[in-house]
C-alpha positions in Angstrom: 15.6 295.5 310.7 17.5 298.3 308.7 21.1 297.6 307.6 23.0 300.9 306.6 24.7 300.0 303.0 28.6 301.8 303.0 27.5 302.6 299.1 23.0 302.3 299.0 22.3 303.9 302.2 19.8 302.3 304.9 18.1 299.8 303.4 15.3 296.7 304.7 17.0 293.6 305.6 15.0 292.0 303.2 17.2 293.2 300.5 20.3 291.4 302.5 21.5 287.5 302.4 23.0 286.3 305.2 26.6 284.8 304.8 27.4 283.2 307.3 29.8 284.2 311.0 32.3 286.6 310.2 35.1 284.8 312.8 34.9 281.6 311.1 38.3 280.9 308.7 37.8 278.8 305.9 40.4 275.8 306.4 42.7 275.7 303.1 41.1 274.6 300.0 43.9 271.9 299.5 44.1 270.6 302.7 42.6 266.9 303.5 42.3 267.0 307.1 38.6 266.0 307.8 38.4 267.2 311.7 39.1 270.7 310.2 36.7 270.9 307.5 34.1 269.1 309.7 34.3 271.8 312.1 34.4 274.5 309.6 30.7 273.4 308.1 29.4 271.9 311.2 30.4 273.1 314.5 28.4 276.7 315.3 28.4 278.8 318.0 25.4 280.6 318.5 26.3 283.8 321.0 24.2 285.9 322.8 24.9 289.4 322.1 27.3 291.1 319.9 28.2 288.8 316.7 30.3 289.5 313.9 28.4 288.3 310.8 29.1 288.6 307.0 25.9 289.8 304.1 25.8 290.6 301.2 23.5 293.2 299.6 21.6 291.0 297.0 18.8 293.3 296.4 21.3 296.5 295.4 25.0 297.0 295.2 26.0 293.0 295.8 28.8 294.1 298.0 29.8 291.8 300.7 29.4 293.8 304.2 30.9 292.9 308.0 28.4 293.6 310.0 28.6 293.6 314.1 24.9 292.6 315.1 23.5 291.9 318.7 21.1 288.8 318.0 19.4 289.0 321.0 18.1 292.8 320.0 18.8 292.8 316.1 20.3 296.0 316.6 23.3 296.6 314.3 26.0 298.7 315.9 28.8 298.6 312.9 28.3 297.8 308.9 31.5 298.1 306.5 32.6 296.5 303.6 33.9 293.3 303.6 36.9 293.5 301.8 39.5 296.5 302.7 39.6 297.7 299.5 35.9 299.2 299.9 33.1 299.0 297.6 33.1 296.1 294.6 34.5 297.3 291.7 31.1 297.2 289.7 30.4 299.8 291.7 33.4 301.5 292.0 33.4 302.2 288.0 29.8 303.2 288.4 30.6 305.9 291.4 33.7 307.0 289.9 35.4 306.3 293.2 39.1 304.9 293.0 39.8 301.5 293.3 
């Protein structure tokens, strides 16, 4: 499986660590309610088709990429960067690019 890095370029999955689901939101840090932080590590869903899933780019730039894959074909449709901003700023100061 190929993933197209916003910044590398296409690169083998191998270089990749999955994240986790890109839907889920983290309950708040401070909160003490223990049904919402039970179903926040626990309770998965696991779709057929489409899925919105977060990696991050280990082996290269270490940017944290939203990538829409189907998991019944492995065939990713969509790859960005994580954050709106773009690209980490490691790399930003190493393309030159603006922040």
């Amino acid at each position: 499986m190929l993933i197209t890095c916003p910044y590398c370029g296409p690169r083998d999955v191998s270089e990749f660590a999955y994240q986790g689901d890109g839907n889920r939101t983290r309950p708040d840090p401070a909160s003490t309610d223990g049904d919402a932080w039970h179903a926040y590590v626990y309770e998965r869903l696991n779709p057929a088709g489409p899925h919105n899933e977060i990696w991050q780019h280990a082996g290269g730039c270490r940017a944290h990429l939203a990538v829409i894959r189907d998991t019944v074909t492995h065939e990713v449709s969509s790859v960005r960067f994580a954050r709106d901003h773009g690209a980490p700023a490691h790399v930003r100061r190493k393309s030159g690019a603006k922040a």
